[in-house]
N, C-alpha and C positions, 0 to 999 in steps of 0.2 A: 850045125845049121838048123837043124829043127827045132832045137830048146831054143833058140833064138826067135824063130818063125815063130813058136807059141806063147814065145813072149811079148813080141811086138802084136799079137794078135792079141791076148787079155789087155794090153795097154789101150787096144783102142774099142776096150769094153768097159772100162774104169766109169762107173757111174758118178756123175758130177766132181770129175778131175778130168782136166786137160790132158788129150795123147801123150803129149810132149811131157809132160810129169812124169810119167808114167816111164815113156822111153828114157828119160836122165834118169833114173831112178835106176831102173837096169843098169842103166852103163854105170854108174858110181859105184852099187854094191859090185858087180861082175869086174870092175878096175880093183874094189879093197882087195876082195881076194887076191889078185895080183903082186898086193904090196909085199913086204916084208914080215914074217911074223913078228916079230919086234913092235913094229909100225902097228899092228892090227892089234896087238894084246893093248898096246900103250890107249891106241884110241875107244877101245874096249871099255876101258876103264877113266879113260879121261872126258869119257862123256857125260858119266855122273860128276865127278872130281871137278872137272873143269868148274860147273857152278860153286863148290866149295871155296872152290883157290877166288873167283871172282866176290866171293861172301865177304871173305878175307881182305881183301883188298881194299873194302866198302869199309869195313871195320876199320880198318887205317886209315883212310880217308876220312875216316868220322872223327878219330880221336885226333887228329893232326888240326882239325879243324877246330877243335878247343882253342887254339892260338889266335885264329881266323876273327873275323868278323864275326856278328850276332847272325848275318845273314849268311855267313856261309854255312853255319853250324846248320841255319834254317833251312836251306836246303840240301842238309845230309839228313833232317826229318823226312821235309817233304821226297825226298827220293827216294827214302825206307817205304814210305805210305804211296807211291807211286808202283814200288814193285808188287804188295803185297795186294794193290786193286789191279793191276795189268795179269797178276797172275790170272787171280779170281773170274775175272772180265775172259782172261783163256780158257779158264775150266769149263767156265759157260759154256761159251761159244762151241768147244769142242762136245759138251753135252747135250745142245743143241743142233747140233748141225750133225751128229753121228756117222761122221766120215772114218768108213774103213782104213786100217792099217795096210799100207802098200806090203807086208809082207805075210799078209792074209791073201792079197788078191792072186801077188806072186808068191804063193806058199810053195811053187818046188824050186825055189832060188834060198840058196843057202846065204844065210845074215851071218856078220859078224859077232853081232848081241847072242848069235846062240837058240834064242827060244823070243817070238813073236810077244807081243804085249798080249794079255789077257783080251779076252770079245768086252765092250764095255768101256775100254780105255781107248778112247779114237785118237785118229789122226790131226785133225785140224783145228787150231792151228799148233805147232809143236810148244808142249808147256815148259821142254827145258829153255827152248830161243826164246820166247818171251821171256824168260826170267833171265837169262843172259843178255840180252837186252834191254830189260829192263837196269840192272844191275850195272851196264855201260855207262848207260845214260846218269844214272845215281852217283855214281865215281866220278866222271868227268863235270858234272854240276859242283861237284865239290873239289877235287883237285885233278887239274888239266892234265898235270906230270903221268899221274897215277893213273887216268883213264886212257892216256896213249899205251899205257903197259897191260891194261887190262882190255881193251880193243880188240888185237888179234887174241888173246883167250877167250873172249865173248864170240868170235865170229868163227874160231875151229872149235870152240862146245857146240855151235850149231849147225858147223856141217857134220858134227860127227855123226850127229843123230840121223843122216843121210846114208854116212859111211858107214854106222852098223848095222844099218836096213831095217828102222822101225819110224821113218818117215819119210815122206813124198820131198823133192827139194820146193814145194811151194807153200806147206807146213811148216818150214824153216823159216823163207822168207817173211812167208806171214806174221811170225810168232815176234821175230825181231823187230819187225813195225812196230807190231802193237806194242810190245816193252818200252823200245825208244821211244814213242809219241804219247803213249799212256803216262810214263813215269817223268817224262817233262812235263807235261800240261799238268799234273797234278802239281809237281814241285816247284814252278814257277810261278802259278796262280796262286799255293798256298806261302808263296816266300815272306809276302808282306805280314800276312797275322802270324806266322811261324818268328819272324824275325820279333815281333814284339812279344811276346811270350816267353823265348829265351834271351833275351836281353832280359826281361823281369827275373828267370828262374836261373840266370845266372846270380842273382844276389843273395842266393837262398845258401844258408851256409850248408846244406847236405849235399843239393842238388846241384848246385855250385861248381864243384870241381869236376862233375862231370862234361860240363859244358864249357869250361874255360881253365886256362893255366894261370890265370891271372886270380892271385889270391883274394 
């Protein structure tokens, strides 16, 4: 009852974060613990992994897209070019805004991750969910099948980073917007001069086969 009282008492000292952050925040990591070790090791490590497995998925969406139209290939560019500004556009943000790690503020709550992120590397908004995010949106712009499968991997990469207690659940949310709204607005606005580009540099015999199955 007192670790509790002390805990609800730094939540509602959390300098430019909402109580309520603060308070789910508790209750998620204090629920991990709860889980299964099985369940904890797995999400441990599929917090980094998960963005892997979603990499992957892009990667096959890209090459299947060889088959595709010029415009679909065009925006498996523009959605590459979509994640690597949404990142960036995060890193900012989180550089500039120098919001504390929730498991700094509640540093006698024990995380899953083990060890807090370094002083430097802030919370908001979370750079894995925007890149799973970002990466959602990049897959399902190019194939629909593929992005319903890569969906919920996009959306438990980003709560894991809640579940192993090295961010706020509004650093999550946040991070997912930005990816999904960044890496469409880039890919859709850059469709039309992507689409003419490779239309052209599919006829290049090098560059060719990477862009289409069509000899």
């Amino acid at each position: 009852m007192g670790t509790e009282l002390q805990h609800a008492t730094a939540a509602d000292r959390i300098r430019n974060v909402p109580d309520v952050a603060g308070e789910w925040y508790v209750d998620v990591v204090t629920w991990a613990h709860t889980t299964p070790g099985l369940v904890q090791a797995f999400m441990k490590h599929f917090t980094e992994f998960g963005i892997v497995v979603l990499a992957a998925i892009w990667a096959l969406a890209w090459w299947r897209a060889r088959a595709a139209p010029a415009r679909t290939m065009a925006l498996a560019f523009g959605g590459a070019v979509g994640v690597v500004l949404s990142y960036g556009l995060s890193e900012w943000a989180k550089t500039y805004l120098d919001a504390e790690r929730p498991c700094r503020t509640f540093s006698d709550l024990s995380i899953i991750a083990g060890e807090c992120p370094p002083t430097g590397d802030w919370s908001f908004p979370s750079n894995h969910s925007t890149i799973a995010g970002a990466l959602l949106v990049a897959i399902l712009l190019v194939n629909r099948r593929l992005g319903l499968i890569a969906l919920p991997i996009a959306a438990l990469a980003a709560f894991s980073r809640v579940f192993v207690g090295v961010h706020y659940p509004h650093d999550v949310v946040a991070g997912l917007l930005l990816g999904v709204a960044g890496t469409a607005v880039v890919a859709l606005f850059s469709a039309g001069p992507l689409t003419t580009l490779v239309t052209s540099l599919r006829r290049h015999p090098r560059v060719g086969p990477l862009l289409s199955t069509i000899p």
